[in-house]
C-alpha positions as CSV (number, residue, x, y, z in Angstrom):
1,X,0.0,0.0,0.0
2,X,1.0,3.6,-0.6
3,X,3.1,4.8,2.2
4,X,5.3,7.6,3.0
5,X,7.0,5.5,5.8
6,X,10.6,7.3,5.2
7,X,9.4,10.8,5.3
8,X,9.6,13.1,8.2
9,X,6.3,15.6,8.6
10,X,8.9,18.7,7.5
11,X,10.1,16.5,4.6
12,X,5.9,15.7,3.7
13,X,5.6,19.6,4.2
14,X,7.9,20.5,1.7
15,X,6.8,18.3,-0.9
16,X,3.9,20.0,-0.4
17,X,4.6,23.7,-1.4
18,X,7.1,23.2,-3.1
19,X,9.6,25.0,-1.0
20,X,11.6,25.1,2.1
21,X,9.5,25.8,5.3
22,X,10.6,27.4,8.3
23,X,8.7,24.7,10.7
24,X,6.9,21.6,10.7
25,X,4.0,22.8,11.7
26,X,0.7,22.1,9.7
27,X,-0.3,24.0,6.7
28,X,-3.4,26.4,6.4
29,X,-4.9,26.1,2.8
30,X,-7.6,28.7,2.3
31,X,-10.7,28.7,-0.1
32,X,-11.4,31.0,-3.1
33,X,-14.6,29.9,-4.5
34,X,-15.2,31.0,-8.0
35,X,-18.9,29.9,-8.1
36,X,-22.1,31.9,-6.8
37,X,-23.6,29.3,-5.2
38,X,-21.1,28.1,-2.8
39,X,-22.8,27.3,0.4
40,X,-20.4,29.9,2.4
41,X,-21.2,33.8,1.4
42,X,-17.6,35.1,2.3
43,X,-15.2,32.2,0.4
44,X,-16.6,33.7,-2.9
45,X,-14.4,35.5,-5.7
46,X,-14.4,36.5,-8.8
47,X,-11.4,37.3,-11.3
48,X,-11.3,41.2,-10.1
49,X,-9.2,43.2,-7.9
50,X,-11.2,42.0,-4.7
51,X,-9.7,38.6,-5.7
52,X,-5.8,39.8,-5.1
53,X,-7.1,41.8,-2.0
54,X,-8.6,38.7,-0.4
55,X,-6.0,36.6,-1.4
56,X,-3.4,38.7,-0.4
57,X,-4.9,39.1,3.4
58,X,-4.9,35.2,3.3
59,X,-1.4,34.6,2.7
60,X,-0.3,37.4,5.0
61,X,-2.6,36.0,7.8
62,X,-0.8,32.6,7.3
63,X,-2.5,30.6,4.6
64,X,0.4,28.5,2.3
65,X,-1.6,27.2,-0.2
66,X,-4.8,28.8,-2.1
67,X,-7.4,26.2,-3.3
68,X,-9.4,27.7,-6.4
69,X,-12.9,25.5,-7.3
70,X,-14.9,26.6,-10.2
71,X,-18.4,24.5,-8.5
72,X,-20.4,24.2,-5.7
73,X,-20.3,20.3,-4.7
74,X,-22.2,21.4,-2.0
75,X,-25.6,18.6,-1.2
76,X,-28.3,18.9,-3.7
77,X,-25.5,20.9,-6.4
78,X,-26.0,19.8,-9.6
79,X,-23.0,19.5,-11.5
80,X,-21.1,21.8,-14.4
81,X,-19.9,20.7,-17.6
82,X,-15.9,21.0,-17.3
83,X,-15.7,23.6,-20.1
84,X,-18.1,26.0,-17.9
85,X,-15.8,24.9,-14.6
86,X,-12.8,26.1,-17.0
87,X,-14.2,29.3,-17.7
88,X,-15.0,30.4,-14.4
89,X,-11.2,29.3,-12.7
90,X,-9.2,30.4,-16.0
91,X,-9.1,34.1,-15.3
92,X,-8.9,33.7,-11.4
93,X,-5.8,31.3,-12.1
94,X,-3.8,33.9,-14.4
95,X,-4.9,36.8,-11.9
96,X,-3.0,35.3,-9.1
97,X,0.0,33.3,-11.0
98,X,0.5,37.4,-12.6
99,X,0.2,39.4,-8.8
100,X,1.0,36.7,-6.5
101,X,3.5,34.7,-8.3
102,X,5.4,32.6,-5.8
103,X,1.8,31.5,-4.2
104,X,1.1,27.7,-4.3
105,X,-1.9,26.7,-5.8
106,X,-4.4,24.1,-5.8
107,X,-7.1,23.7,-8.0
108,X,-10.6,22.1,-7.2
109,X,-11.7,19.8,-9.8
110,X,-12.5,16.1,-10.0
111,X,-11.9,17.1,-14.5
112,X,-9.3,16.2,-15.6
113,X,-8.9,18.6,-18.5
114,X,-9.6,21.1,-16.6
115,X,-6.5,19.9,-14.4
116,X,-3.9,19.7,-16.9
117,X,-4.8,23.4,-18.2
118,X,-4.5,24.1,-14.6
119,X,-1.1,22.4,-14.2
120,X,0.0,24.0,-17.6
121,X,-0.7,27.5,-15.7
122,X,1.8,26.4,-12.6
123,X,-0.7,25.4,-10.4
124,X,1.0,22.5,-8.2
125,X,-1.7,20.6,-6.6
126,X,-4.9,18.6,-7.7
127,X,-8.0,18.5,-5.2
128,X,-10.2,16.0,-6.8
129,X,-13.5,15.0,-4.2
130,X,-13.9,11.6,-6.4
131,X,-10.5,10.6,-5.8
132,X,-10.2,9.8,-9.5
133,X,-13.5,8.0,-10.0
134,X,-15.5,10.5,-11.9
135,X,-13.1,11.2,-15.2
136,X,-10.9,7.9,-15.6
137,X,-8.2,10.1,-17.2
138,X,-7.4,12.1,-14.3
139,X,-5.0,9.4,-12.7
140,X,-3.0,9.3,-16.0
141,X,-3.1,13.9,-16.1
142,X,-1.9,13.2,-12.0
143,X,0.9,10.6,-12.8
144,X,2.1,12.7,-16.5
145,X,2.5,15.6,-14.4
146,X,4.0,14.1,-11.1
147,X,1.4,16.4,-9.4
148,X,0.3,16.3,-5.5
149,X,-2.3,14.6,-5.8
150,X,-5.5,15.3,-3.1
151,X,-7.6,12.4,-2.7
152,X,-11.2,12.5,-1.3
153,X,-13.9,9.8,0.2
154,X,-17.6,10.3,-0.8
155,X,-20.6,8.2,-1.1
156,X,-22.9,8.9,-3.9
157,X,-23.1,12.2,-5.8
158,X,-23.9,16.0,-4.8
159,X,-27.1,15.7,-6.0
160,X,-27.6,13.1,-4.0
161,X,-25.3,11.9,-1.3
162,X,-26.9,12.9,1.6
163,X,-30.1,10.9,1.0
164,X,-29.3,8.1,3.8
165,X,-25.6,7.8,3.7
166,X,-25.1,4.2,5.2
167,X,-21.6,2.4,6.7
168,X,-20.7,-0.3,8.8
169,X,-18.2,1.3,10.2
170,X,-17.4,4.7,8.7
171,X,-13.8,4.7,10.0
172,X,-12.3,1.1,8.6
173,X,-14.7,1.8,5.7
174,X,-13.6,5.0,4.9
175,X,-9.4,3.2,5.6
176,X,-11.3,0.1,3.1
177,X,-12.0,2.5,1.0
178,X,-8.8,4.8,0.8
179,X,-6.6,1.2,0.7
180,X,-8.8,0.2,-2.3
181,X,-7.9,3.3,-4.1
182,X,-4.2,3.7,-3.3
183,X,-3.9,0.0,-5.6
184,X,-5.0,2.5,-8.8
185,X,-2.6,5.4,-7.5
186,X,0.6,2.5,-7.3
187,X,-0.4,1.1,-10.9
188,X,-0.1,4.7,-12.6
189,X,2.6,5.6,-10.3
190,X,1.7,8.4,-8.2
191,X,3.4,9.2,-5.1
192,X,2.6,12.6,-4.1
193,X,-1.1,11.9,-2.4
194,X,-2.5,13.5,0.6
195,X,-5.8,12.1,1.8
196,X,-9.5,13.8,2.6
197,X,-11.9,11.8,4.7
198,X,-14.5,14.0,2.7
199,X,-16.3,15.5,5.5
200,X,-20.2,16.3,4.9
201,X,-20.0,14.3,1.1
202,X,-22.5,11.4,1.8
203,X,-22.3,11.5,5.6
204,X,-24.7,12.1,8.6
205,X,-24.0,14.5,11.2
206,X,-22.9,11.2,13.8
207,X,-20.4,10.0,10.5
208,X,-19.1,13.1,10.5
209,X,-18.1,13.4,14.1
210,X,-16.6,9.5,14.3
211,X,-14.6,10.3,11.4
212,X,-13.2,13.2,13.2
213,X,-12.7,11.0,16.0
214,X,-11.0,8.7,13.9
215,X,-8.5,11.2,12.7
216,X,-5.7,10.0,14.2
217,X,-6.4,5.8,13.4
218,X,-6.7,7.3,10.1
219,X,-3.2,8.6,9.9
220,X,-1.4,5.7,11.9
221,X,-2.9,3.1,8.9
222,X,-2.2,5.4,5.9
223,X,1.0,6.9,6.6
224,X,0.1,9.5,4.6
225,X,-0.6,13.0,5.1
226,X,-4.4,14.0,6.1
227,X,-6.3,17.4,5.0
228,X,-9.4,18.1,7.0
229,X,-11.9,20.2,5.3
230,X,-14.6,21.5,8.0
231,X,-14.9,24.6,8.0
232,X,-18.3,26.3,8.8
233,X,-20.1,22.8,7.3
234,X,-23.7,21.6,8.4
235,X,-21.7,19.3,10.5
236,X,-20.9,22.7,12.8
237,X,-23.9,24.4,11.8
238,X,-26.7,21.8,12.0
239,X,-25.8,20.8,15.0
240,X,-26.1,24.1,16.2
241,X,-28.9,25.5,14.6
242,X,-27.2,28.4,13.1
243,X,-26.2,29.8,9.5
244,X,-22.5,28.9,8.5
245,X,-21.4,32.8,9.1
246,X,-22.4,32.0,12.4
247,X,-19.9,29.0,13.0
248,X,-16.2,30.8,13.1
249,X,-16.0,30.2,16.9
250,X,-17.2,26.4,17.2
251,X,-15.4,25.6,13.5
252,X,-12.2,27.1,14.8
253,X,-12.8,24.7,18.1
254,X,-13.3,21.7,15.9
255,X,-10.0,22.7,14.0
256,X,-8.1,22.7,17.4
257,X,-9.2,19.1,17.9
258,X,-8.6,18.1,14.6
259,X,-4.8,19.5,14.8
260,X,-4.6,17.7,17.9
261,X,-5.8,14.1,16.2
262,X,-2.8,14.7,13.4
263,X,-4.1,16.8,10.7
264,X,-1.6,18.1,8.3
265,X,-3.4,20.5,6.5
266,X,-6.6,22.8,7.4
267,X,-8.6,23.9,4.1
268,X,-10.3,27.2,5.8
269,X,-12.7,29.9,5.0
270,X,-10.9,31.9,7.7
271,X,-7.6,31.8,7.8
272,X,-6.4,33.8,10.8
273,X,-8.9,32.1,13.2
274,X,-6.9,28.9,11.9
275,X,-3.5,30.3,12.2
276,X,-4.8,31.2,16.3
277,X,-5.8,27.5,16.2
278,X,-2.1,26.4,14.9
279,X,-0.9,28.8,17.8
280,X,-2.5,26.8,21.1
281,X,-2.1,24.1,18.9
282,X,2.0,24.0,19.0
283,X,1.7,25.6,22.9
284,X,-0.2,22.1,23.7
285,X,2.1,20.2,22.5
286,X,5.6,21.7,23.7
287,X,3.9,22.0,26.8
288,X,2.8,18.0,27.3
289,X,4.0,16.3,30.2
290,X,4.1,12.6,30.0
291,X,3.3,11.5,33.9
292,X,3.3,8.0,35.2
């Protein structure tokens, strides 16, 4: 199975960005959505000066990485075409690669045309939710490019993946699934993969929550590194009975405890709550004391 078992966490974070880093510390991505329907007000852009400003204040808050989607793939979202997708993140990708040059980007997008063109524009990392499933040729754009390659788990589709989600055991099916998966990545040779439990895609509110649980059982069996994507999702504002603006506080709380179970990277709609996170998140853990 796939494995980084050589790899030290600041060798995995370099790979990552593609450059030397000044720590070992886990790596804020944050989220420009180019669509007008993405289920969080605030995470959406469009190719204009508000784009650079926005994207600006997230790399100077702390974010490494910017993630650019071109489609909601939030419940109930019907799916675009991948020349539409294209359309929408083109501009957006050339904006940033011409004001914010040295910025490492990922692009959103389970196409893989749409990948390659993004690839061909110096983005350096693919974020595909159907971990290859959904376009057979995106392994083969992954492996021709030696890209880092983001890997998510879903059940069903968006239009349609929250209608009774069902497991056995969402953690060991979710590893099942992930082991299963990382046979395909081996064949076509790709070695660069960091893994998404796929938080809120074909999960109930009690999946959600064991998965995060699970976190850490996750990383121990994968040896790979683990992005948790949570931010202000109707796992956080369900359960509370409030609109996603309203979830900063108890998202940045469930992004303490997911830093604490071994996440690697944070894909945020707000970064500096998330770099405050990675602060008590480092205290914590030069501060442990291991008592008998």
């Amino acid at each position: 199975m796939l494995k980084h078992k050589t790899k030290t966490k600041n060798q995995i974070s370099f790979d990552i960005i593609g450059k030397k880093r000044e720590n070992d510390s886990p790596i804020i991505m944050g989220i420009l959505n180019v669509t007008p329907d993405s289920y969080f007000k605030d995470s959406r852009v469009g190719a204009d000066e508000k784009l650079i400003t926005k994207a600006t204040q997230m790399l100077e808050e702390g974010a490494e990485i910017l993630d650019i989607g071109g489609q909601s793939t939030r419940p109930g979202a019907e799916l675009l075409d991948s020349d539409t997708e294209w359309q929408r993140v083109k501009p957006v990708i050339q904006l940033l690669r011409d004001n914010l040059p040295e910025t490492c980007l990922s692009i959103d997008t389970f196409y893989a045309d749409v990948a390659q063109k993004a690839l061909d524009m110096g983005v350096k990392i693919v974020n595909d939710i159907s971990a290859g499933e959904w376009d057979k040729k995106m392994l083969d754009v992954v492996a021709a490019n030696n890209a880092i390659y983001i890997a998510m788990h879903k059940q069903g589709m968006p239009k349609d993946m929250q209608d009774k989600p069902i497991y056995i055991d969402v953690v060991n099916d979710v590893l099942a699934y992930f082991e299963k998966r990382f046979e395909y990545f081996e064949q076509k040779n790709i070695k660069k993969v960091i893994v998404d439990t796929g938080f809120g895609f074909g999960k109930t509110l009690e999946h959600n929550y064991q998965l995060l649980n699970g976190l850490e059982y996750l990383k121990e069996k994968l040896g790979l590194p683990i992005l948790v994507g949570i931010s202000n999702k109707s796992m956080v504002y369900k359960l509370l009975n409030k609109t996603p603006e309203q979830c900063i506080e108890a998202t940045s709380a469930l992004h303490l405890f997911a830093l604490q179970q071994g996440a690697d990277i944070l894909r945020v709609h707000q970064v500096k709550e998330a770099m405050e996170m990675l602060t008590i998140h480092k205290i914590l853990n030069e501060t442990s004391l291991v008592r008998s």
